[in-house]
C-alpha positions in Angstrom: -10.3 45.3 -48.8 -10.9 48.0 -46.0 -10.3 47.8 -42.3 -13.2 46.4 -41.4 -13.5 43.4 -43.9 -10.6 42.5 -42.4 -11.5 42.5 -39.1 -14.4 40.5 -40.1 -12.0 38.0 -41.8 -10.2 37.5 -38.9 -13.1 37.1 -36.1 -14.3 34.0 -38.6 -10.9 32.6 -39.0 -8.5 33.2 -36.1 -10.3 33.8 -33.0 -11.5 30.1 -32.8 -9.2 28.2 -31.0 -7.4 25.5 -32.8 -8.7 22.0 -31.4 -6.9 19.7 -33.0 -5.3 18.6 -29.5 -8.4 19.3 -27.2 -8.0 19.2 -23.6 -4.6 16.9 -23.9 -1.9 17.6 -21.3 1.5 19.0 -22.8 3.2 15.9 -22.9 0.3 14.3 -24.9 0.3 17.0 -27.2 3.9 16.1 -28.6 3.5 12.3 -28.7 0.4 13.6 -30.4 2.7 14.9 -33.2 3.9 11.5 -34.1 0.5 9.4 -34.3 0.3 8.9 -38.0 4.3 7.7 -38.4 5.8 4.7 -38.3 7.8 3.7 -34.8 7.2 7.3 -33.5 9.8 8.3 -36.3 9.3 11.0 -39.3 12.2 10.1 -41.8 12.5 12.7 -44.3 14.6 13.3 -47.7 17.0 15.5 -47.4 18.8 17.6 -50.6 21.9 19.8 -51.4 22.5 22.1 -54.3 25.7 20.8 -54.3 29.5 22.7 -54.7 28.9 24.7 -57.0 25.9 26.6 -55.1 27.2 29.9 -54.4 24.7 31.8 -52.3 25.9 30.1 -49.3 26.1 31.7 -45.7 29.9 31.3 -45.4 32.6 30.4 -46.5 32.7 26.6 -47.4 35.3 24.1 -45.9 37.6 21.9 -48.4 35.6 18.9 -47.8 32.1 20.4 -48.4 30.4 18.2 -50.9 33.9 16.7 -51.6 32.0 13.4 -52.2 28.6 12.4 -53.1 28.4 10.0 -50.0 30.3 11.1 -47.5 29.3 14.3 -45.1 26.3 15.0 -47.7 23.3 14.6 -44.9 20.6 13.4 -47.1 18.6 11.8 -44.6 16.7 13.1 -41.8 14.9 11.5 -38.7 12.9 13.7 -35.9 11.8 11.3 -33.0 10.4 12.0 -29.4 13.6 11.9 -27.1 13.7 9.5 -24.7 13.5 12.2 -21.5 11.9 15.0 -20.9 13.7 18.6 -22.0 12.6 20.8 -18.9 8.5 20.7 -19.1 8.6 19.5 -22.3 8.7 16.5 -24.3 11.9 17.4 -26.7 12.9 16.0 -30.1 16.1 14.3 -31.0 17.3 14.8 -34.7 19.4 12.4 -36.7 20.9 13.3 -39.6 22.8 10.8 -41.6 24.9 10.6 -44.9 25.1 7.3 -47.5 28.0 5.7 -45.2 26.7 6.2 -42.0 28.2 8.8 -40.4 25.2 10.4 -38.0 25.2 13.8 -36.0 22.5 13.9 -33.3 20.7 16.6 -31.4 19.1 15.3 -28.7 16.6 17.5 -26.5 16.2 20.0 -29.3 13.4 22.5 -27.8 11.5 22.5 -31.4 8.8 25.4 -30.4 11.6 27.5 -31.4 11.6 26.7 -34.7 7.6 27.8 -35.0 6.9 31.2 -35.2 4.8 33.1 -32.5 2.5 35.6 -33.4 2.6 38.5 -30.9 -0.4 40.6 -32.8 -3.6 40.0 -32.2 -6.7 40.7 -34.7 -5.7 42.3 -38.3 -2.1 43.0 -37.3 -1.4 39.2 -37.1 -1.0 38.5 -40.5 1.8 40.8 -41.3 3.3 39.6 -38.7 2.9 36.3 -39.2 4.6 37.1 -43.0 7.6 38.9 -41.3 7.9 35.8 -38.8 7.6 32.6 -41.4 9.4 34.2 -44.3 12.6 35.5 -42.1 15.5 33.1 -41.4 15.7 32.3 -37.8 17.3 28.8 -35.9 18.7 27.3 -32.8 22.3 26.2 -32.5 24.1 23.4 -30.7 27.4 24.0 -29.5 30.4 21.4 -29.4 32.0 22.9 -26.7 28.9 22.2 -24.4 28.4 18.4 -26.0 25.1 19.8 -27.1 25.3 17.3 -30.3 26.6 14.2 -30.8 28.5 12.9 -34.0 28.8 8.9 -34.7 31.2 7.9 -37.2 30.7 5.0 -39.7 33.2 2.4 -39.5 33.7 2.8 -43.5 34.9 6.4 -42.9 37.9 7.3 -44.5 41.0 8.7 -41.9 41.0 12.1 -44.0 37.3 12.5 -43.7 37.3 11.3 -39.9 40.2 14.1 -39.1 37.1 16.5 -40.7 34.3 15.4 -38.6 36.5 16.2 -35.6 36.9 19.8 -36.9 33.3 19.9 -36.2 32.2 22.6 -32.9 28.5 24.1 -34.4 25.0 22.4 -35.4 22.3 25.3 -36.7 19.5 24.0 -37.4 17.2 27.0 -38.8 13.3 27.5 -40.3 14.7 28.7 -43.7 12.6 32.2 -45.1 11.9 31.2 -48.6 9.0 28.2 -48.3 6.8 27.3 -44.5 8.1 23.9 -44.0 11.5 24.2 -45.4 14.3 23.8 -43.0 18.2 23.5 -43.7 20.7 22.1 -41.2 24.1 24.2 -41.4 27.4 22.3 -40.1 30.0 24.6 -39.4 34.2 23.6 -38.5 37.0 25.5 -37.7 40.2 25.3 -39.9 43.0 27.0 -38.3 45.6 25.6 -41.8 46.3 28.7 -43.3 45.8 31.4 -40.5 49.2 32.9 -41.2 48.8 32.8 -44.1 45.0 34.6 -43.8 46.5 37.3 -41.4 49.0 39.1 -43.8 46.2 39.4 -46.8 43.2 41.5 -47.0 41.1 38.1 -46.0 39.3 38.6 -42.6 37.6 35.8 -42.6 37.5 34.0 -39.2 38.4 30.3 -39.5 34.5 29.1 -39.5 34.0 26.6 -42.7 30.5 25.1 -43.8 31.3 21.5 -43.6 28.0 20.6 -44.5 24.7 22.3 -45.4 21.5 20.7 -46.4 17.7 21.3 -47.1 14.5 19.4 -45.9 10.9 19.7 -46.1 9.1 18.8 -43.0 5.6 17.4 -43.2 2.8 20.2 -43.4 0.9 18.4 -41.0 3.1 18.2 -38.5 4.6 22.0 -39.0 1.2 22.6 -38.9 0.0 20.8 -35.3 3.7 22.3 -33.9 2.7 25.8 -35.0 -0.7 25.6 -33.3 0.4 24.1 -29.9 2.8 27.4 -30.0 -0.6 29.7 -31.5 -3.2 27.9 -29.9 -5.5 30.6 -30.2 -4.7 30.9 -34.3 -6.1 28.5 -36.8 -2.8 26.7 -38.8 -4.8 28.0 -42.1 -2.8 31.1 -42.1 0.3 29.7 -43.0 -1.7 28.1 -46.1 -2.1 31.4 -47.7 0.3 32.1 -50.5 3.2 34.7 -49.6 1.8 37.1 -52.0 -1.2 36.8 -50.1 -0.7 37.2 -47.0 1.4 40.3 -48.2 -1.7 41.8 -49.7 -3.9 41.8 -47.1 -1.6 42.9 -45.2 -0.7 46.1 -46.8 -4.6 47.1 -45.6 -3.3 47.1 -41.9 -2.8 50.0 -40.2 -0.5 49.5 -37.4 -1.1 50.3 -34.0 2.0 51.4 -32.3 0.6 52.4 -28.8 -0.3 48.5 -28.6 3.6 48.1 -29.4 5.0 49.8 -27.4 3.0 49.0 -24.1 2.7 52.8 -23.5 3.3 56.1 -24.9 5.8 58.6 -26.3 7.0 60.3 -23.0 9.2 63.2 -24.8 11.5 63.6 -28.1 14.9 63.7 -27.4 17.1 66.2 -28.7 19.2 64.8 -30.9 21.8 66.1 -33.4 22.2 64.1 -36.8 26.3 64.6 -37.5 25.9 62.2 -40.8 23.5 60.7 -43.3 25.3 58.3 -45.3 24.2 59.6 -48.9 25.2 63.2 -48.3 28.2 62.5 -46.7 28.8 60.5 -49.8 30.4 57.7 -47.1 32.3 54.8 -48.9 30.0 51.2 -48.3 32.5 48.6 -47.2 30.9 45.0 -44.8 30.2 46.3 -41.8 31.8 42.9 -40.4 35.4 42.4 -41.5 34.9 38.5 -41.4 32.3 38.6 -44.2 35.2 38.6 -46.7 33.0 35.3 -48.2 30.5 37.8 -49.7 33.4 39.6 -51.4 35.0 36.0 -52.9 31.2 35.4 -54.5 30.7 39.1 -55.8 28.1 39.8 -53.1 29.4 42.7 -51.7 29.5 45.6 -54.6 33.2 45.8 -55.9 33.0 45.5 -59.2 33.3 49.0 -58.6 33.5 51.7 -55.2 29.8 52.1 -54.6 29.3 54.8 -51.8 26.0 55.3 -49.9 25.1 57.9 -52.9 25.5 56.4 -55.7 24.0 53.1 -55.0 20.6 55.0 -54.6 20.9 55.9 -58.2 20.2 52.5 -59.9 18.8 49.4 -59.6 20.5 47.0 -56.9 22.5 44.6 -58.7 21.6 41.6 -56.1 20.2 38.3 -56.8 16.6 37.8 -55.7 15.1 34.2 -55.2 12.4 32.5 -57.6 10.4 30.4 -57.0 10.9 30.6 -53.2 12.9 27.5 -53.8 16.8 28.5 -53.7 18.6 31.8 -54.7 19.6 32.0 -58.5 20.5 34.9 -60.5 19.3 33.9 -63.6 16.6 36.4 -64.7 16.2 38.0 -61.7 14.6 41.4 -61.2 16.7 43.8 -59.6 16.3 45.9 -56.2 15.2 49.5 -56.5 15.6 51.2 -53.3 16.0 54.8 -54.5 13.4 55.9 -51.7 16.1 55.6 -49.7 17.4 59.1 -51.4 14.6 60.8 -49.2 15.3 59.5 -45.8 17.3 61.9 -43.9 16.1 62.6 -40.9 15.8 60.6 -37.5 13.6 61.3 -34.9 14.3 59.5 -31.4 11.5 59.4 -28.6 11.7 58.0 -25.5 9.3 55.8 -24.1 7.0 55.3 -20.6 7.9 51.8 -19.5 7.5 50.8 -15.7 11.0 49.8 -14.7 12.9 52.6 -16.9 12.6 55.5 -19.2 15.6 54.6 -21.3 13.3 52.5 -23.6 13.4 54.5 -27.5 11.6 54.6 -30.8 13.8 55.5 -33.7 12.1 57.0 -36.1 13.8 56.6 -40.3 11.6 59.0 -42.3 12.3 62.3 -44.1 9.7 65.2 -44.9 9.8 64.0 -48.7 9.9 60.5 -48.6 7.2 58.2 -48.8 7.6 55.8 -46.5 9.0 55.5 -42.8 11.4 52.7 -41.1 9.9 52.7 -37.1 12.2 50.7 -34.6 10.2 50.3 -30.8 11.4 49.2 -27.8 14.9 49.5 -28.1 17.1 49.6 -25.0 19.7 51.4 -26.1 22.0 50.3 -23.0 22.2 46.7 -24.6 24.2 48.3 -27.2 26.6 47.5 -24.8 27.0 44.1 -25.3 26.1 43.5 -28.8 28.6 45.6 -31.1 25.9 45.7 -34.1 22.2 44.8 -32.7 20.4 43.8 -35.2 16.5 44.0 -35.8 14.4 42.3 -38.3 11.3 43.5 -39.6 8.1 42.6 -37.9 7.2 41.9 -33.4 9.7 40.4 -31.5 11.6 38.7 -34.1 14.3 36.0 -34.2 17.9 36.9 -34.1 19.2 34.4 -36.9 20.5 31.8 -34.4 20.1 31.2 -30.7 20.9 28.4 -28.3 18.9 25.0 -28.0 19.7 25.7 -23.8 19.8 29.6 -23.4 19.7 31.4 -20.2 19.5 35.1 -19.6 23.0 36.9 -19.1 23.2 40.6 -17.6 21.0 42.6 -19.8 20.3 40.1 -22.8 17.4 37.9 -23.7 16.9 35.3 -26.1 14.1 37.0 -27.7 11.5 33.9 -26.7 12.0 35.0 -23.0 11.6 39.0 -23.9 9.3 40.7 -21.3 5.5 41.6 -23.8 5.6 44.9 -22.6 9.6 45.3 -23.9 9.5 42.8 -27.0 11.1 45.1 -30.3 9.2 45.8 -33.1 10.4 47.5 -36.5 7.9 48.3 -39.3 7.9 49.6 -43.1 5.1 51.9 -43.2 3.2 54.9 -45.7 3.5 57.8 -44.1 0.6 59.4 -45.0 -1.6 56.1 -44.1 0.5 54.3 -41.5 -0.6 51.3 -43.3 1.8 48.6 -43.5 4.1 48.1 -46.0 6.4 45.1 -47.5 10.0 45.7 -46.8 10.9 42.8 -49.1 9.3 44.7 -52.1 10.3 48.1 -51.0 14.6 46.1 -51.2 15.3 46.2 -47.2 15.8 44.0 -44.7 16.9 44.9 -41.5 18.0 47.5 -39.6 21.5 47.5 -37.1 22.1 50.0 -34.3 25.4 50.3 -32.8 27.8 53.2 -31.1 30.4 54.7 -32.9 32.9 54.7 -29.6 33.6 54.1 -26.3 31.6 57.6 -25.2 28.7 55.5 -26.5 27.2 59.1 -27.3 27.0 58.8 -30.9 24.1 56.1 -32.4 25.0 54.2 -35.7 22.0 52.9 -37.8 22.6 51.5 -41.2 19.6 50.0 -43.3 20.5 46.5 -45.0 19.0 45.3 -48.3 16.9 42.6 -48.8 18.8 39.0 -49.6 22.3 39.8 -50.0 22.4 42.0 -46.6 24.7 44.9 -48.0 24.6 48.4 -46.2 22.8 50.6 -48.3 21.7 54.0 -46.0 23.4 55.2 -42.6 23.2 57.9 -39.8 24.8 58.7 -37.2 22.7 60.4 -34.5 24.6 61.9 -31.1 21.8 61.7 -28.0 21.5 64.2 -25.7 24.6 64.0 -22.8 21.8 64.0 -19.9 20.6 60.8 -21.8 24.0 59.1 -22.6 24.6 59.6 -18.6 21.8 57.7 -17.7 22.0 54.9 -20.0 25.4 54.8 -18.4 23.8 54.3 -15.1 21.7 52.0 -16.2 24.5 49.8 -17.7 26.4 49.2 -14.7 23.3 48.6 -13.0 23.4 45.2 -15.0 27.0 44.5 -15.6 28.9 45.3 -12.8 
């Protein structure tokens, strides 16, 4: 289908506004959500793969799925809160196991677990692909009583000691189905610490208490998605994944709308390293992802380096199904583009309150494709130690606070200026049409400093699912640059 056909799709579907909710005042709107339930209350089947589920996201605590009854959440309940959560009407979330035991979040700010579609037009839909099929979620923190846990009077003392171990509640929009959502409930477990500190263990002392999946009502995913997009009909997210995925791959991407300007100069950079020439060992990039190791996700079956991994398939489980992971019969990764990439190109960018903005370009004059990462503010390297980017505008971090606030230089990415909002894109280079990261075996991108001179950028290219390293450069910026991005760092933090 050409550009234009597109363009012609989208005028029919998305321009009319969705009016499901007509000229209804905010708080109307979310009663409005709960019309066709019972009491105001959706109650909703919750399900766990159970122990023996290995493709977990950490390491799991002795009492995970223990017992059939107890600390399995199989039952969910989303209800209206009783007050108001700042301007809006928030949710409160109960989710309860066979004996009773309940954790609550009350005042859960829900838009946050709808996607927003920055694009207008035909860029929209790849967007909207990157943003409903990535993991992203909001967290509730103990420590600031964002959650509330009521024990069953049945409980047993042991399992009562391991409710109190209890300090996080994720609760995230998972990226293999629309719809399907997981609560993760995470405890600390400080019983063998000496014990972790003399072996090669780095784990922190985070368990997965609990961990379950639920399947919210389309209708209501849908209504929540279109008081976030009301200017998008909710019929996008009915298109299948592979879908949406091939009408996108006709889009060519407008990166002057990105970036809310233009290219201002290169900078001139040196490249000291490229991971596959240097031949540079891979080992997890976080020492406390030791979990990965324990359930053969991280390659050490034998010493993969950033070389040799480009010279076979990936052997990483995929998903089928778009249900959960399994290994059985999956295809594998082939990401020996990757061989080709070995050049970076760094430009800085026109914004109004600072030059310092970048686009890192990933490309190489005999590969195919190009990795472009916009709007990066390379002086907020300074407070995360790897920044991560997923693919697609503006895109969730994996997790981030029910109550966030601003601090120095970081945003929660829902309060990110439009003109500064970070985009990263898989595109041909000889079309600068989009392309699927997920088929091409990548899935994100981290930029981080080598040292305290800050001079020297890291970027390392993850694979898709099983998030293992599998390219790297290191890039040193001009010291003119590195001086003002100094400067612009105390401006902030001081």
């Amino acid at each position: 289908m050409n550009s234009s056909k597109i363009t012609l799709l989208f005028i029919t579907i998305l321009i009319t506004p969705f009016s499901l909710f007509g000229n209804l005042n905010e708080k109307d709107k979310w009663k409005n959500l709960f019309k066709n339930y019972p009491d105001n209350k959706i109650v909703i089947e919750a399900f766990c793969p159970g122990l023996d589920y290995k493709y977990d996201v950490g390491e799991k605590d002795a009492f995970y799925h223990k017992d059939e009854n107890q600390l399995v959440f199989n039952k969910v309940t989303i209800e209206p809160c009783q007050n108001m959560f700042r301007d809006l009407l928030g949710l409160k979330i109960t989710f309860e196991d066979n004996v009773g035991n309940k954790i609550i979040t009350d005042k859960t700010n829900i838009l946050k677990l709808a996607p927003k579609i920055e694009c207008k037009g035909e860029m929209s839909i790849p967007e909207m692909l990157s943003e409903e099929y990535n993991r992203f979620g909001i967290q509730f923190r103990g420590w600031r009583n964002e959650f509330e846990i009521i024990k069953s009077p049945n409980i047993s003392p042991e399992y009562s000691e391991a409710m109190d171990r209890i300090y996080r509640i994720q609760l995230v929009n998972n990226c293999l189905e629309p719809t399907k959502w997981e609560v993760v409930i995470d405890a600390e477990d400080y019983s063998d610490f000496k014990k972790r500190r003399k072996s090669e263990n780095q784990l922190n002392q985070r368990r997965i208490i609990a961990h379950s999946w639920f399947n919210v009502p389309m209708d209501f995913y849908k209504a929540l998605f279109s008081i976030k997009n009301p200017e998008f009909q909710s019929s996008l997210i009915d298109l299948s994944y592979d879908e949406m995925s091939s009408r996108s791959e006709n889009v060519t991407i407008d990166f002057e709308s990105l970036r809310g300007g233009s290219i201002e100069e290169e900078l001139k950079t040196e490249i000291i390293e490229i991971g596959h020439q240097s031949e540079r060992p891979i080992i997890p990039l976080d020492p406390e992802e030791y979990y990965k190791k324990q359930f053969g996700l991280i390659l050490h079956e034998k010493q993969y380096n950033y070389k040799n991994i480009l010279d076979t398939e990936l052997p990483l489980t995929r998903f089928q199904d778009r249900g959960f992971y399994k290994s059985e019969n999956a295809d594998p990764f082939y990401v020996q583009w990757l061989k080709h990439i070995d050049d970076v190109k760094i430009n800085r960018l026109k914004k109004k309150d600072s030059n310092l903005y970048t686009e890192i370009r990933i490309g190489g004059e005999y590969s195919p494709y190009e990795i472009v990462l916009g709007n990066v503010d390379l002086a907020l390297m300074n407070e995360q130690i790897l920044c991560g980017f997923l693919f697609g505008v503006n895109t969730y971090i994996t997790n981030i606070r029910n109550k966030s606030t601003p601090h120095s230089m970081g945003y929660d990415p829902t309060q990110y200026p439009d003109e500064k909002k970070p985009y990263l894109y898989l595109i041909d280079k000889k079309t600068g049409t989009w392309l699927n990261n997920q088929y091409k075996g990548v899935e994100k991108v981290y930029v981080s400093y080598d040292d305290i001179d800050r001079d020297i950028v890291t970027i390392h290219v993850l694979s898709y699912e099983r998030i293992v390293p599998v390219w790297m450069a290191r890039v040193k910026l001009p010291s003119d640059f590195v001086e003002q991005l100094r400067v612009r760092r105390r401006l902030f933090n001081y």
